[in-house]
PyMOL Python script that loads the backbone (N, CA, C, O; Angstrom):
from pymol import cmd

cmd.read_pdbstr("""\
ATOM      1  N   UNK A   1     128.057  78.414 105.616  1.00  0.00           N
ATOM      2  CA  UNK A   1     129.203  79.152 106.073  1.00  0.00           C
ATOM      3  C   UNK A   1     128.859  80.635 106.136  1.00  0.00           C
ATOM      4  O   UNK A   1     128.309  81.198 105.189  1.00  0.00           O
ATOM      5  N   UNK A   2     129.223  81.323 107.380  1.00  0.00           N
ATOM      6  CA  UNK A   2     128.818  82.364 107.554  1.00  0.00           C
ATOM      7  C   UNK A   2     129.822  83.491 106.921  1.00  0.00           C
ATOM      8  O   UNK A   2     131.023  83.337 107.143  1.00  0.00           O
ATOM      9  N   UNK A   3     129.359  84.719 106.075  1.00  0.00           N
ATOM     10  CA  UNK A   3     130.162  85.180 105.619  1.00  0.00           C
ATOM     11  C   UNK A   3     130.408  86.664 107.081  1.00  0.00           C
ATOM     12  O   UNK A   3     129.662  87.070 107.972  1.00  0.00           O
ATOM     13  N   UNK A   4     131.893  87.066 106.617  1.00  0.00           N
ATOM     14  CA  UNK A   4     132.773  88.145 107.327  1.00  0.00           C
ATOM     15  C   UNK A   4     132.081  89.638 106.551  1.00  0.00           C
ATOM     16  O   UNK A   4     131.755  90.614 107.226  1.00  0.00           O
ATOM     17  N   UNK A   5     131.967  89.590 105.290  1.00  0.00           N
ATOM     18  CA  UNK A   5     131.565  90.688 105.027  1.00  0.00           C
ATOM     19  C   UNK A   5     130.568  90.833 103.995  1.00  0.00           C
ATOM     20  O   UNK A   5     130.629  90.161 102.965  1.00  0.00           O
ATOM     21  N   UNK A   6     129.502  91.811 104.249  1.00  0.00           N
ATOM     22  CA  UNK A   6     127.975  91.674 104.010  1.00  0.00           C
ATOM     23  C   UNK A   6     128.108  91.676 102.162  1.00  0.00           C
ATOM     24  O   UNK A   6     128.960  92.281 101.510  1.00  0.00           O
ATOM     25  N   UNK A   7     127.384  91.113 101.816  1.00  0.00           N
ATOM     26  CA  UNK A   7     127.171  90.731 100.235  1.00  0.00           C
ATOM     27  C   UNK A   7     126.808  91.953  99.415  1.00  0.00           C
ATOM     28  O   UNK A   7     126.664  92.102  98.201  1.00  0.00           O
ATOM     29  N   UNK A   8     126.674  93.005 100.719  1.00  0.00           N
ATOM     30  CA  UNK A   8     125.443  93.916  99.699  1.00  0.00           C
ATOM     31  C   UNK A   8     124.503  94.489 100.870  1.00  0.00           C
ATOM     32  O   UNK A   8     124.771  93.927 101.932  1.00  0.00           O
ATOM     33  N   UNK A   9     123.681  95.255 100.964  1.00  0.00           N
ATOM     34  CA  UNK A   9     122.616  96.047 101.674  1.00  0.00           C
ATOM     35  C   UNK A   9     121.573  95.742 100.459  1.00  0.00           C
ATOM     36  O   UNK A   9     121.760  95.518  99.263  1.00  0.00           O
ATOM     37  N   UNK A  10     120.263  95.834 101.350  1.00  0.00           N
ATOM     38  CA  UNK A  10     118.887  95.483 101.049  1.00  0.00           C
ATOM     39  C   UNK A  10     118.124  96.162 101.748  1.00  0.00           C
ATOM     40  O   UNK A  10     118.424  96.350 102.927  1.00  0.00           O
ATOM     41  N   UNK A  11     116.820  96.765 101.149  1.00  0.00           N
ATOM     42  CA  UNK A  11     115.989  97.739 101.765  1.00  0.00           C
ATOM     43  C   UNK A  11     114.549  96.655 101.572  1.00  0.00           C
ATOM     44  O   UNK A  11     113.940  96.164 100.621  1.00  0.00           O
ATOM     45  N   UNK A  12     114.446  96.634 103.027  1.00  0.00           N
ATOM     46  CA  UNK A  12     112.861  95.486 102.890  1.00  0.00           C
ATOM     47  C   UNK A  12     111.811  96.842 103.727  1.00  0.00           C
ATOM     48  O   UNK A  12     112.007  97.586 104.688  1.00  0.00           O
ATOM     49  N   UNK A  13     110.778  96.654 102.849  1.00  0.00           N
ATOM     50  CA  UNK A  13     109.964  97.892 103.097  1.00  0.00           C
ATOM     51  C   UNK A  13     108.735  96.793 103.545  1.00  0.00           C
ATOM     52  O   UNK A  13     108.460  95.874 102.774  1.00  0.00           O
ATOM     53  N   UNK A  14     107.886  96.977 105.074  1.00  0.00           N
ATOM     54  CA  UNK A  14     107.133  96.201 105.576  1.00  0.00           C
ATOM     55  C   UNK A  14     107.306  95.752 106.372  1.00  0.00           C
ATOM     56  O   UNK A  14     107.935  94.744 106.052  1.00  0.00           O
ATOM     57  N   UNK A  15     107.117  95.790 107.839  1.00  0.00           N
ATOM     58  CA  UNK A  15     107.142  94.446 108.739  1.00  0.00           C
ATOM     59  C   UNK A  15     106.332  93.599 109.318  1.00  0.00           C
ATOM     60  O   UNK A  15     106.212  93.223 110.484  1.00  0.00           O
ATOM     61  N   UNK A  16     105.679  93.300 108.136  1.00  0.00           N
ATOM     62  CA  UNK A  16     104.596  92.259 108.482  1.00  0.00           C
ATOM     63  C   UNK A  16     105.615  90.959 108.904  1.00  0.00           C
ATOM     64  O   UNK A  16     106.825  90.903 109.125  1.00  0.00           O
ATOM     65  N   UNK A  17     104.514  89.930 108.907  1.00  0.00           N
ATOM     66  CA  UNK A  17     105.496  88.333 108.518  1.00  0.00           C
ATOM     67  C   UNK A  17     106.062  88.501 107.494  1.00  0.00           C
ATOM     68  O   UNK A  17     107.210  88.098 107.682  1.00  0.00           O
ATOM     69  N   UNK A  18     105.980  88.788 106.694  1.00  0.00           N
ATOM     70  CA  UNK A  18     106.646  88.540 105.367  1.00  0.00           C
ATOM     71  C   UNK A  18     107.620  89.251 105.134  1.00  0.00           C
ATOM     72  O   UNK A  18     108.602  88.710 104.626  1.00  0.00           O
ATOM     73  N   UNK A  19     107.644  90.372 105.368  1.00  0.00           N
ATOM     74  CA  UNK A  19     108.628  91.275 105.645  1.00  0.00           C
ATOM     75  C   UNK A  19     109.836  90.908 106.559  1.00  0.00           C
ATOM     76  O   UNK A  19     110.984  91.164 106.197  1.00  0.00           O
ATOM     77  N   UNK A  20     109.532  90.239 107.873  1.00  0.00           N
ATOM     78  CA  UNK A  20     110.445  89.323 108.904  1.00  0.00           C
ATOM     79  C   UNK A  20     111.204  88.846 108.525  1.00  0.00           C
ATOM     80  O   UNK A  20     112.366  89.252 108.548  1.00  0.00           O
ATOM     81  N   UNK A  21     110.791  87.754 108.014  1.00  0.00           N
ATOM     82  CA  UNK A  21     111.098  86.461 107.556  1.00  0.00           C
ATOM     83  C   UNK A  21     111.688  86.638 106.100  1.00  0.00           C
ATOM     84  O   UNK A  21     112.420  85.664 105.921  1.00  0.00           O
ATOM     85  N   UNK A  22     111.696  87.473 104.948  1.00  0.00           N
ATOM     86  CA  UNK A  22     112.897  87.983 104.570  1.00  0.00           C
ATOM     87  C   UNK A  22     113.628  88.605 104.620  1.00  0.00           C
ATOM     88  O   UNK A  22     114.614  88.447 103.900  1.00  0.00           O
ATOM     89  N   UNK A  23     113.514  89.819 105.646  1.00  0.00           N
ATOM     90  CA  UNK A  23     114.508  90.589 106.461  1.00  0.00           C
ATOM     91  C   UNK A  23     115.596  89.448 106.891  1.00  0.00           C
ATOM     92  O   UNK A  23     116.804  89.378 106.664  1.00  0.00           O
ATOM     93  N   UNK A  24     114.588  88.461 107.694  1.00  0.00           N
ATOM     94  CA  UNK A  24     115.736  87.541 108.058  1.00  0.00           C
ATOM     95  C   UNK A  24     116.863  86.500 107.440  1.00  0.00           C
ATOM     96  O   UNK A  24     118.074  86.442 107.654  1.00  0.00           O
ATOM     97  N   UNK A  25     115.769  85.474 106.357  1.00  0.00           N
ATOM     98  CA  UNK A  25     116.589  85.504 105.415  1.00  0.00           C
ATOM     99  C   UNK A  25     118.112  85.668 104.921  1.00  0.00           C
ATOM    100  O   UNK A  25     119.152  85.013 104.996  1.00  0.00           O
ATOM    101  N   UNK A  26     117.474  87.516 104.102  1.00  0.00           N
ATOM    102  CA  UNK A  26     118.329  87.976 103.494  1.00  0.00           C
ATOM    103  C   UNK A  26     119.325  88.394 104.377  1.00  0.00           C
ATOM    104  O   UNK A  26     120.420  88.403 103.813  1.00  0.00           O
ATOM    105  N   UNK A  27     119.385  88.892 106.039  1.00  0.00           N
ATOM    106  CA  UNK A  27     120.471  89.019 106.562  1.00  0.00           C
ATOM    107  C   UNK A  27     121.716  87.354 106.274  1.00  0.00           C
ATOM    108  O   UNK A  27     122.774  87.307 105.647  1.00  0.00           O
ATOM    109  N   UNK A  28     120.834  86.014 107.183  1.00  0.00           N
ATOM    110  CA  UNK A  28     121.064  84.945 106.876  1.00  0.00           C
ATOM    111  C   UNK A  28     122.172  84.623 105.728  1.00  0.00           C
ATOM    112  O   UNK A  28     123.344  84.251 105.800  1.00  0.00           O
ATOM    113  N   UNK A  29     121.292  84.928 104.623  1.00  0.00           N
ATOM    114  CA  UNK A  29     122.928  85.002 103.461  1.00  0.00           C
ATOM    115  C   UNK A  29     123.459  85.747 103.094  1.00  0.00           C
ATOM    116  O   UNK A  29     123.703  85.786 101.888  1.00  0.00           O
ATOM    117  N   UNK A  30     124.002  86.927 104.150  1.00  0.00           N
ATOM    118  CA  UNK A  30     125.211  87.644 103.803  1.00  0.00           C
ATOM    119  C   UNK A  30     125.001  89.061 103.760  1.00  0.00           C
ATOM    120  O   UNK A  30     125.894  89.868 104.017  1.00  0.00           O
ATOM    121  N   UNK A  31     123.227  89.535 103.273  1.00  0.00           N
ATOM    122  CA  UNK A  31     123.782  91.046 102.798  1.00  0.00           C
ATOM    123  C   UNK A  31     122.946  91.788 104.862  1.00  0.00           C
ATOM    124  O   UNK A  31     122.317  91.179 105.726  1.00  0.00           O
ATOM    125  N   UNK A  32     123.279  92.796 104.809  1.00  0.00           N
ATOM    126  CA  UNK A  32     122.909  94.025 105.472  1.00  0.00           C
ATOM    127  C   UNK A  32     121.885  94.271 104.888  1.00  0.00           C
ATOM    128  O   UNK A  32     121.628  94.402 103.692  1.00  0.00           O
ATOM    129  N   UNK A  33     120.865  94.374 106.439  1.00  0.00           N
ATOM    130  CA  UNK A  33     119.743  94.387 105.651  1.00  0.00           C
ATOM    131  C   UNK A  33     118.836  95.848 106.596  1.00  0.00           C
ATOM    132  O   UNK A  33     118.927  96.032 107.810  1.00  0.00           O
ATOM    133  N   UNK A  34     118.172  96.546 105.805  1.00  0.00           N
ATOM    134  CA  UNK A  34     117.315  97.532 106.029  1.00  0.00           C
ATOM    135  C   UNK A  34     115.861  97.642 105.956  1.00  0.00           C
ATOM    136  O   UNK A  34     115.204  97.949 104.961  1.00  0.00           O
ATOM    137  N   UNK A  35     115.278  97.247 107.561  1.00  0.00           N
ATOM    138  CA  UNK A  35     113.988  96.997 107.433  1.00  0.00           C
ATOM    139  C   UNK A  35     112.771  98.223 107.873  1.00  0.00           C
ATOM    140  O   UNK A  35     112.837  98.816 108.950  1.00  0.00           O
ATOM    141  N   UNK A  36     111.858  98.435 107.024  1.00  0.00           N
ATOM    142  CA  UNK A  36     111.227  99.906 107.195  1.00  0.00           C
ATOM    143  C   UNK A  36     110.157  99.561 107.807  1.00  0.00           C
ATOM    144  O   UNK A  36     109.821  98.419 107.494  1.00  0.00           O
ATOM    145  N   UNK A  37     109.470 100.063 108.555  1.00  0.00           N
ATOM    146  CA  UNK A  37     108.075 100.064 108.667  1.00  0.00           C
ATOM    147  C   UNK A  37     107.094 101.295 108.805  1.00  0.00           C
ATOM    148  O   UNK A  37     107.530 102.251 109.446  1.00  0.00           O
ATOM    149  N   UNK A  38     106.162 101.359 108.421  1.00  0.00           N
ATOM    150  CA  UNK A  38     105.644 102.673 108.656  1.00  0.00           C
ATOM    151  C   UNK A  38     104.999 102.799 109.628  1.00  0.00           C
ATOM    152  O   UNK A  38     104.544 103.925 109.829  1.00  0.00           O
ATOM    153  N   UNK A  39     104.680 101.647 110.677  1.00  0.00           N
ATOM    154  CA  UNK A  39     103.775 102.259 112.347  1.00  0.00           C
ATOM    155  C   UNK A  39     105.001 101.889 112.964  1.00  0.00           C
ATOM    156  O   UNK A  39     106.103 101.536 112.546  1.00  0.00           O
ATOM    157  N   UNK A  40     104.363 102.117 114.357  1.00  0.00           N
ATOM    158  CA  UNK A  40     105.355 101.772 115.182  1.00  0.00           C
ATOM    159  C   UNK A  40     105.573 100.877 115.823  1.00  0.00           C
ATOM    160  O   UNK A  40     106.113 101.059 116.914  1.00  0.00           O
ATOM    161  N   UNK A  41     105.302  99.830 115.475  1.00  0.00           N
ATOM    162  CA  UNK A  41     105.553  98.344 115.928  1.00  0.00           C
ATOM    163  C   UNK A  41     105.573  97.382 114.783  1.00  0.00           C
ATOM    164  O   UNK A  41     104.790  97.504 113.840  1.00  0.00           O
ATOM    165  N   UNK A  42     106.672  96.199 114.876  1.00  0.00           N
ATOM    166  CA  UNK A  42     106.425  95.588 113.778  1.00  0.00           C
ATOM    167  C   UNK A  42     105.648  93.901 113.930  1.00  0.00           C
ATOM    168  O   UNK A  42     105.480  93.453 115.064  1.00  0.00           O
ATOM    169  N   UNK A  43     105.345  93.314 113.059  1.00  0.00           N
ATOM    170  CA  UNK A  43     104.417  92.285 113.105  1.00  0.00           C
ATOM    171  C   UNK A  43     103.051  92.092 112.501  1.00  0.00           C
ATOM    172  O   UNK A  43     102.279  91.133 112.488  1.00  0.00           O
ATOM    173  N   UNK A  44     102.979  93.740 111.829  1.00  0.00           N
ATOM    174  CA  UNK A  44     101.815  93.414 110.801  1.00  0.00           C
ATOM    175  C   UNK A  44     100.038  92.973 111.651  1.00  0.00           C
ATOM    176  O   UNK A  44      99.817  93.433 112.771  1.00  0.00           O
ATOM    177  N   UNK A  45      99.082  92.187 111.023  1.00  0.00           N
ATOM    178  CA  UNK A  45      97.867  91.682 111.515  1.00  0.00           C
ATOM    179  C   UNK A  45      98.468  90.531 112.312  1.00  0.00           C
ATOM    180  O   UNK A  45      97.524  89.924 112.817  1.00  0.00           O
ATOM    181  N   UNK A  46      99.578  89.991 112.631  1.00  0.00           N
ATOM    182  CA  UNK A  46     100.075  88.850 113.269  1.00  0.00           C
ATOM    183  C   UNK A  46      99.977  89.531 114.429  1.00  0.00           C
ATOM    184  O   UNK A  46      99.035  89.132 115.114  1.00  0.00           O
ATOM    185  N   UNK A  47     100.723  90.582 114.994  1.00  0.00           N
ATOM    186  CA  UNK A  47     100.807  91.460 115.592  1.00  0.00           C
ATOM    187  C   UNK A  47      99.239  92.015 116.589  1.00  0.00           C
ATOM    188  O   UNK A  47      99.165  92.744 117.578  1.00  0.00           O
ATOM    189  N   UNK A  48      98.327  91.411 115.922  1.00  0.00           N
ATOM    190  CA  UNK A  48      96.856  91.880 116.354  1.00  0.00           C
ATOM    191  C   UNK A  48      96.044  90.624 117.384  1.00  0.00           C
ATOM    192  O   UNK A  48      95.322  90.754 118.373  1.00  0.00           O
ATOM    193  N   UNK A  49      96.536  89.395 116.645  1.00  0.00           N
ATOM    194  CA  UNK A  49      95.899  88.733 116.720  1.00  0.00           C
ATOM    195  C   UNK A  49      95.983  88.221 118.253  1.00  0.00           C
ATOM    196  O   UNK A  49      95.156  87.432 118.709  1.00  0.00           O
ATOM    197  N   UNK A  50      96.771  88.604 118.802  1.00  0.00           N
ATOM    198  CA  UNK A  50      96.713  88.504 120.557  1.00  0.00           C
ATOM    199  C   UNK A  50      95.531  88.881 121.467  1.00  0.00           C
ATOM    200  O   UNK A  50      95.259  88.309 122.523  1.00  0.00           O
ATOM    201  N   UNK A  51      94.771  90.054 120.854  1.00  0.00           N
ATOM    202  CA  UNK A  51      93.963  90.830 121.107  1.00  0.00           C
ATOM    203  C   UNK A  51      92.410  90.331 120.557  1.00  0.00           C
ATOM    204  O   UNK A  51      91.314  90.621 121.036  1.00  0.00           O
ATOM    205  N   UNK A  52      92.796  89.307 119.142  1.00  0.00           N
ATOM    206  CA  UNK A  52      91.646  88.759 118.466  1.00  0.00           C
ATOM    207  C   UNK A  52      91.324  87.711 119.467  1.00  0.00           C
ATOM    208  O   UNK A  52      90.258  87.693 120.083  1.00  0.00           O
ATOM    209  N   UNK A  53      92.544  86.592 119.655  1.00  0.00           N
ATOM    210  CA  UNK A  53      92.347  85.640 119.989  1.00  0.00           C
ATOM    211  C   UNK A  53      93.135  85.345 121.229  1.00  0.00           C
ATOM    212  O   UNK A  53      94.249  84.892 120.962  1.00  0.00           O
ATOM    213  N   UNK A  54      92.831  85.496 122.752  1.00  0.00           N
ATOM    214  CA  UNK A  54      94.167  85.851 123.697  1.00  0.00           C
ATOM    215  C   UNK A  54      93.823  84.600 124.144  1.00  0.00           C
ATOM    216  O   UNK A  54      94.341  84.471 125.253  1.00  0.00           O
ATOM    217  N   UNK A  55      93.219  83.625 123.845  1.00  0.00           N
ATOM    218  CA  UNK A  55      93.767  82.256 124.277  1.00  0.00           C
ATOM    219  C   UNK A  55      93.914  81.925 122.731  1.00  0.00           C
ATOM    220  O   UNK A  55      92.813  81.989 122.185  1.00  0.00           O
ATOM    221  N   UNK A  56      94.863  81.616 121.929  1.00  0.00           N
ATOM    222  CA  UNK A  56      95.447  81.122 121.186  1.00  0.00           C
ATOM    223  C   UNK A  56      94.226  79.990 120.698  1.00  0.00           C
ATOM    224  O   UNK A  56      94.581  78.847 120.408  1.00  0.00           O
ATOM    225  N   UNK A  57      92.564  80.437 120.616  1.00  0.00           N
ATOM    226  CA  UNK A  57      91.649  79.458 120.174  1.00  0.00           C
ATOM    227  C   UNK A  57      91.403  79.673 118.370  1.00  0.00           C
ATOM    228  O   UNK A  57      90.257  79.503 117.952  1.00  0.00           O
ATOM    229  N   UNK A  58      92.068  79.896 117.772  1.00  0.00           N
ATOM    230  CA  UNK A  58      91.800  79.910 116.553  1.00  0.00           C
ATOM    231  C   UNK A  58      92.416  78.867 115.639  1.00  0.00           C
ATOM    232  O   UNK A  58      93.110  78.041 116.232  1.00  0.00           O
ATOM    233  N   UNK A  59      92.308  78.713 114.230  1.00  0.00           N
ATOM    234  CA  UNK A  59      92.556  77.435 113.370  1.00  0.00           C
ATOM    235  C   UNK A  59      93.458  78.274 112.437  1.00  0.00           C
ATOM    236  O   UNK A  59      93.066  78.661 111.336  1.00  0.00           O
ATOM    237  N   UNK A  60      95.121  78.628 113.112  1.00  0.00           N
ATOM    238  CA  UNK A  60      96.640  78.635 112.664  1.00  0.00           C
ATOM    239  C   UNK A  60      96.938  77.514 112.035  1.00  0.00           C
ATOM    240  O   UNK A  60      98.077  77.330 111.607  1.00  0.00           O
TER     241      UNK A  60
END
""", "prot")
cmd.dss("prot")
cmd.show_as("cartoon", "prot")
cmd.util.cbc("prot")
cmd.orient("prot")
């Protein structure tokens, strides 16, 4: 059940995967969430790997 009003604010510092995916999460159950990153794009080495591997040939 989706709540009407946020549980709380949260400061997620990182936007790697991991950072995402509890950014997302924690929006998910309820609180407002505040996600930092320090470059300017988010996605972390996930974020790279287009460039490593641009046909998707690696062992994910």
């Amino acid at each position: 059940m989706k709540k009407n009003n946020p549980a709380g604010s949260v400061l997620v510092i990182g936007g790697g995967i991991t950072g995402m995916q509890s950014a997302l999460d924690l929006a998910e159950s309820g609180f407002y969430v505040y996600l930092v990153e320090e470059t300017s794009a988010i996605g972390g080495k996930m974020a790279q790997l287009d460039k490593t591997f641009p046909t998707n040939d690696c062992a994910m």
